[in-house]
C-alpha positions as CSV (number, residue, x, y, z in Angstrom):
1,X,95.9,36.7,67.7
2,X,97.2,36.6,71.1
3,X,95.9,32.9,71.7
4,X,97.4,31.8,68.9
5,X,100.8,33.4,70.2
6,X,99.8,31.6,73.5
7,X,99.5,28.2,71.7
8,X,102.5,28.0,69.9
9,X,104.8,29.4,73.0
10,X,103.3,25.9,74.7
11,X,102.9,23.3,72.0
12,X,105.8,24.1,69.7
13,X,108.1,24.8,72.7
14,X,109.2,28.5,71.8
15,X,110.1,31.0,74.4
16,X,107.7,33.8,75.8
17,X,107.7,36.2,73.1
18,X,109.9,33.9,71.1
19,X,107.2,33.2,68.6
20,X,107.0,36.5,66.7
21,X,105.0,38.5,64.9
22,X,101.4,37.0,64.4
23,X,99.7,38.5,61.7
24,X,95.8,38.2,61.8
25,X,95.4,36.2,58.7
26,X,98.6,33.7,59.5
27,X,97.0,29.9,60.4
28,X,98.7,28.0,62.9
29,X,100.6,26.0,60.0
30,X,102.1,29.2,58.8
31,X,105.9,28.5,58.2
32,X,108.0,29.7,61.2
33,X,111.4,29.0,60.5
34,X,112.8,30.9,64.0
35,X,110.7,28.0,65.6
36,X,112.0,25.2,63.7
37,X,108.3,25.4,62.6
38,X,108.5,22.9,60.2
39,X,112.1,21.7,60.9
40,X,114.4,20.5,57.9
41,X,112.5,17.9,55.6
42,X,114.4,14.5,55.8
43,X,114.2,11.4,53.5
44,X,116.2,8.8,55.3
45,X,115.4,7.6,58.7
46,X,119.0,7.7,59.4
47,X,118.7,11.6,59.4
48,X,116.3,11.7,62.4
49,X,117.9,12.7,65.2
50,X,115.1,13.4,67.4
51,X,112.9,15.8,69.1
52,X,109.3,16.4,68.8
53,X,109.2,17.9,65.3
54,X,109.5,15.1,62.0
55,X,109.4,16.8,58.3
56,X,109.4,13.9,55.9
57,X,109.0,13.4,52.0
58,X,109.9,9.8,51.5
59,X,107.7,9.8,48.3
60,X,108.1,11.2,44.7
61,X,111.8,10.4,44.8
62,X,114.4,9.6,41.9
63,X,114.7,6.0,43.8
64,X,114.2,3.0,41.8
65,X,110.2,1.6,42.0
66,X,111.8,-1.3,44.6
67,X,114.3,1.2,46.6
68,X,110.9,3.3,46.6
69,X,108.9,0.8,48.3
70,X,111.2,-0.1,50.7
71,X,112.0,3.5,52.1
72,X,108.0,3.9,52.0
73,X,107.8,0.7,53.6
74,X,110.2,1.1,56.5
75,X,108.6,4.8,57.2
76,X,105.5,3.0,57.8
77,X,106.8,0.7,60.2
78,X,109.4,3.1,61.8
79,X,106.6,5.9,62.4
80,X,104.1,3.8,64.9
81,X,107.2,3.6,67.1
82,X,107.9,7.3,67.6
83,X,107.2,8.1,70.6
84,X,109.3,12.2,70.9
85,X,107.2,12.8,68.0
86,X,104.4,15.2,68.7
87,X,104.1,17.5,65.0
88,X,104.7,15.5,61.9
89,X,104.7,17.3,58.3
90,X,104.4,14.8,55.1
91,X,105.6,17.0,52.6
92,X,105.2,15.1,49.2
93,X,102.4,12.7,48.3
94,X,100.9,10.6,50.9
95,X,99.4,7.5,50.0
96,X,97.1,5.6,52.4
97,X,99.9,3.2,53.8
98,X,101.3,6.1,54.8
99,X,98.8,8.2,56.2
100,X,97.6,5.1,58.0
101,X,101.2,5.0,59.9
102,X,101.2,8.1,60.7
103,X,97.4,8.0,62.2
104,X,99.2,5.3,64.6
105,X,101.9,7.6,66.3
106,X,101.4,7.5,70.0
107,X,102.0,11.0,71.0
108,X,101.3,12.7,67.6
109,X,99.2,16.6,68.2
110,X,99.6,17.9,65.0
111,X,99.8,16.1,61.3
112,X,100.5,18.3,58.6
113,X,99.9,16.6,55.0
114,X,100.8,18.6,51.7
115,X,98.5,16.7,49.8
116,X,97.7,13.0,49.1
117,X,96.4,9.9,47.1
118,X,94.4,8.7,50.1
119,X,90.8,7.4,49.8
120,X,90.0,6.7,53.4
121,X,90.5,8.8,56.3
122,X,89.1,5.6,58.8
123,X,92.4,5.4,60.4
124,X,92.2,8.6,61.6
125,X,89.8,7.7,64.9
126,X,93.2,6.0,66.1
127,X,94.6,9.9,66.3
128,X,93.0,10.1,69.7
129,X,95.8,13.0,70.8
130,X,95.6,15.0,67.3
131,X,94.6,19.0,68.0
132,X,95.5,20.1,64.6
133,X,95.3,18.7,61.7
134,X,95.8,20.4,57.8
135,X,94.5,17.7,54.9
136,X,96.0,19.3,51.7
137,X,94.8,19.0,48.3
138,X,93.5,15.2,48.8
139,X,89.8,15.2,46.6
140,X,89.0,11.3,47.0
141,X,89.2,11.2,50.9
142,X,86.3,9.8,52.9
143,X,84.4,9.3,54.7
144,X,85.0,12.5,56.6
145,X,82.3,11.6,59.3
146,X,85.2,10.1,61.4
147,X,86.7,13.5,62.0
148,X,83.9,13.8,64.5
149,X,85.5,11.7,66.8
150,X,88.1,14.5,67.7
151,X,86.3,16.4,69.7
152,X,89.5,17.8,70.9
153,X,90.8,19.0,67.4
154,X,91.5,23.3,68.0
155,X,92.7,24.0,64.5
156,X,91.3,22.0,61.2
157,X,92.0,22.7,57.7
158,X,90.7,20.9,54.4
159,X,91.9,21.5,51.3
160,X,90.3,20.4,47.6
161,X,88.5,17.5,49.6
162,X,85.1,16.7,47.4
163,X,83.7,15.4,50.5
164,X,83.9,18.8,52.6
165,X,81.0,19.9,50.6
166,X,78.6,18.1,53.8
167,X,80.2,20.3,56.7
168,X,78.0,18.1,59.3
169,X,81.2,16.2,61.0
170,X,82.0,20.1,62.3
171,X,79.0,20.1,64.6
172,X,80.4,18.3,67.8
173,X,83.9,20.0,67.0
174,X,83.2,22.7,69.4
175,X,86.8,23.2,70.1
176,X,87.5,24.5,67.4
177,X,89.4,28.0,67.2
178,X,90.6,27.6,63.8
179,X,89.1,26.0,60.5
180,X,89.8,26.4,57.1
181,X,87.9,25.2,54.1
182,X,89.4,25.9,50.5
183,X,88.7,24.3,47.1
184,X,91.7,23.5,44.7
185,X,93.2,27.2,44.5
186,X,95.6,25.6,42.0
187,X,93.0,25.5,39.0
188,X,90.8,27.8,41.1
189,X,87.9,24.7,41.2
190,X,85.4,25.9,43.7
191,X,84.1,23.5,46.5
192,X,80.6,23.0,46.9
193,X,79.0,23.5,50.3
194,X,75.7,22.5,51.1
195,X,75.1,24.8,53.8
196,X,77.3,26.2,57.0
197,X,74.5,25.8,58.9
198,X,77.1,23.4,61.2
199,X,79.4,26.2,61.9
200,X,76.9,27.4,64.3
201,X,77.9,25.0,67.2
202,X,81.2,26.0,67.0
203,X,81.0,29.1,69.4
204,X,85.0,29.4,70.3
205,X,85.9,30.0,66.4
206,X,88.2,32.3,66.1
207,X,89.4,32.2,62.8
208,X,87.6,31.5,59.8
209,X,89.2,31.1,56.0
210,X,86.8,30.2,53.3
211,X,88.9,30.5,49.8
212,X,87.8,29.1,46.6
213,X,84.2,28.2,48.1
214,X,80.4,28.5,46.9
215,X,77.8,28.2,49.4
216,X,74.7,27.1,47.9
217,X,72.3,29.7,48.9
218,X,75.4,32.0,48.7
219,X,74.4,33.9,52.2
220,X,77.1,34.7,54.4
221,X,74.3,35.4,57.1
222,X,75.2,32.7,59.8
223,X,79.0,33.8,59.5
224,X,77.6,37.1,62.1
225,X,76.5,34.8,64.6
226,X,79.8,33.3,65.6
227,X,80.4,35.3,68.6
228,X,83.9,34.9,69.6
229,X,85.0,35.3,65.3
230,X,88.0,37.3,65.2
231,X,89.7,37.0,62.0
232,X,87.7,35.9,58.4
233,X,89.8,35.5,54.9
234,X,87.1,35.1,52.1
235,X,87.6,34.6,48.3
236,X,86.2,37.6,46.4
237,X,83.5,34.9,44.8
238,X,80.2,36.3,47.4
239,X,78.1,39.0,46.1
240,X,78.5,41.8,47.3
241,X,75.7,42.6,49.4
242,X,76.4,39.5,51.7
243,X,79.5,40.6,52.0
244,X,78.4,44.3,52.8
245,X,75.9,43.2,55.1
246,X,78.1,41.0,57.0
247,X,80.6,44.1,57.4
248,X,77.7,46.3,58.7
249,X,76.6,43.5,61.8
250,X,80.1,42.3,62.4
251,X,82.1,45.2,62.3
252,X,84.4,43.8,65.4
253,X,85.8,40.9,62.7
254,X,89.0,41.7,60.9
255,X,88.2,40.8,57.0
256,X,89.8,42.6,53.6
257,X,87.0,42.5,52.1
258,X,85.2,44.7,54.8
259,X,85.9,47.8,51.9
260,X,84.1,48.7,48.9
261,X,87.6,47.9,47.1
262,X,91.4,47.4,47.4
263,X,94.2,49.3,47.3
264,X,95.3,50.1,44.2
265,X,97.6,47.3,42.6
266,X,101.0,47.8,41.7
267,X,101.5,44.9,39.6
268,X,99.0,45.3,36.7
269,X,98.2,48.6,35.0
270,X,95.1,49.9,33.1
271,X,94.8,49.1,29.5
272,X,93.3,52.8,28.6
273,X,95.7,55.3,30.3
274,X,98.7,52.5,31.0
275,X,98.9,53.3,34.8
276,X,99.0,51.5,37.7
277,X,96.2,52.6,39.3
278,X,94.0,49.5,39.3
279,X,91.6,48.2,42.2
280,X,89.8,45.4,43.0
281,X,86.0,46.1,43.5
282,X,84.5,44.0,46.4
283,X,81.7,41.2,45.3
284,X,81.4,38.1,42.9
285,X,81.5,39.2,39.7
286,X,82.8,42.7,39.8
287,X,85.8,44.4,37.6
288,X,89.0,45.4,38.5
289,X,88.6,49.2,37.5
290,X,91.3,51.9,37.3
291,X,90.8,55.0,39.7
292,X,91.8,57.3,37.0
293,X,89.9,56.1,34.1
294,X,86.7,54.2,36.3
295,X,86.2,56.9,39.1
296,X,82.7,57.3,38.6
297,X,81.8,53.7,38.8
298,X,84.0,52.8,41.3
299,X,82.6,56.0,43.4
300,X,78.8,54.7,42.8
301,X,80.1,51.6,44.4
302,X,81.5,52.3,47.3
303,X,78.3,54.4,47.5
304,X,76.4,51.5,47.5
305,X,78.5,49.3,49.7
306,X,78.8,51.7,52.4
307,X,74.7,52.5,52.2
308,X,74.3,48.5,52.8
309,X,77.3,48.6,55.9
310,X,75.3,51.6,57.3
311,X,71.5,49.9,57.2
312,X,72.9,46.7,58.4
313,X,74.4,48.2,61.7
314,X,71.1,50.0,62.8
């Protein structure tokens, strides 16, 4: 994506053409070591030496429970005061002192959190420079109604957060070019949405991932009426006539799942013949089939997808 090549020349500092290759399915959080993209993760606030860019995992350590408290207890005081800091990543657990201090940082644009223990995300309406944000696996946080407050947020992404399943806080985020919405892909736990109804105000999205998600009604419908949607990632858990369908309207958005099926697999082989000639058929609920053993019903369909592609493009 060539704005997102554009974006991380000017906020992470790298050098026209410095910033690589961008693959269409990489998120603005994708690691970059060449950038320093997240730099070395520290423990000690001795080891910061500066500069914009703070990885940090002062949790989960080997420290006794009191030298614990006091290293958690001095990050929290020490981040507020940062004032170079503009991308911070909290690599192990985060607990709500924590993400609390790092709400406070005066300069702070993007917060990266692996996953945490918080239960309120108040504390971020204090965040008031924050353009991307990535909540990892944290299913407790609320209320997520606060998050409309950042109007100026461009990239969002929510991970295994029970509270995403109410997608209303998105409508005023009309900044938005990238979002992300995933359930727990650990224990492959689905997230429940209501409806994406409010992804419909968000008319400069760009790049859509929704992994390890139901939608209630299951459509995929609304997705073809985001105009400026470049790039979608999907879990192979819609049927697969919404997915079809959506192919056919949108044919201008890159998405895998825009074919009747995969390549053929190299790392599992077929339990009749013992080849590796497996693929994945597109739509919830289908088998992987072998292109050897399967041809017929894998031919019957791609048959039918394509028929589906075809009537929805007239």
């Amino acid at each position: 994506m060539d704005e997102l090549k554009i974006v991380l020349e000017r906020e992470i500092g790298a050098a026209a053409g410095q910033a690589g290759t961008i693959e269409p399915w990489h998120s603005f959080w994708h690691h970059r070591p060449e950038l320093n993209f997240p730099p070395k993760t520290i423990r000690e606030l001795a080891d910061y030496q500066g500069g914009k860019h703070l990885a940090l995992a002062c949790t989960q350590t080997e420290l006794s429970a009191a030298a614990q408290k006091k290293l958690l207890n001095s990050w929290c005081e020490y981040l507020p005061q940062l004032q170079q800091v503009e991308f911070l990543w909290l690599q192990s657990r985060v607990p709500q002192q924590l993400f609390d201090a790092a709400c406070a940082m005066p300069k702070l644009k993007g917060l990266y959190i692996k996953w945490g223990g918080m239960t309120s995300a108040a504390a971020i309406s204090a965040a008031g420079q924050l353009t991307y944000l990535h909540l990892g696996s944290t299913p407790s946080l609320q209320p997520l109604d606060v998050l409309s407050e950042l109007t100026q947020l461009r990239w969002l992404e929510l991970e295994n957060i029970r509270a995403s399943h109410d997608l209303s806080f998105l409508t005023p985020l009309t900044a938005l070019r990238g979002l992300s919405l995933t359930g727990d892909s650990n224990s492959l736990k689905t997230l429940k949405l209501n409806s994406i109804a409010p992804l419909l105000s968000l008319k400069q999205l760009q790049w859509l991932q929704l992994q390890t998600v139901d939608i209630e009604d299951q459509s995929l419908e609304l997705i073809a009426m985001l105009p400026a949607l470049k790039q979608l990632l999907l879990s192979n858990t819609f049927p697969m006539a919404e997915i079809a369908l959506l192919a056919g309207r949108r044919p201008d958005i890159h998405c895998d799942l825009f074919q009747p099926c995969s390549e053929v697999v190299s790392w599992t082989k077929c339990k009749k013949c013992q080849n590796a000639t497996m693929v994945m058929l597109t739509g919830k609920g289908t088998p992987w089939l072998c292109t050897s053993c399967d041809w017929a019903r894998i031919s019957r369909h791609q048959d039918e997808f394509r028929r589906i592609v075809q009537n929805a493009a007239l």
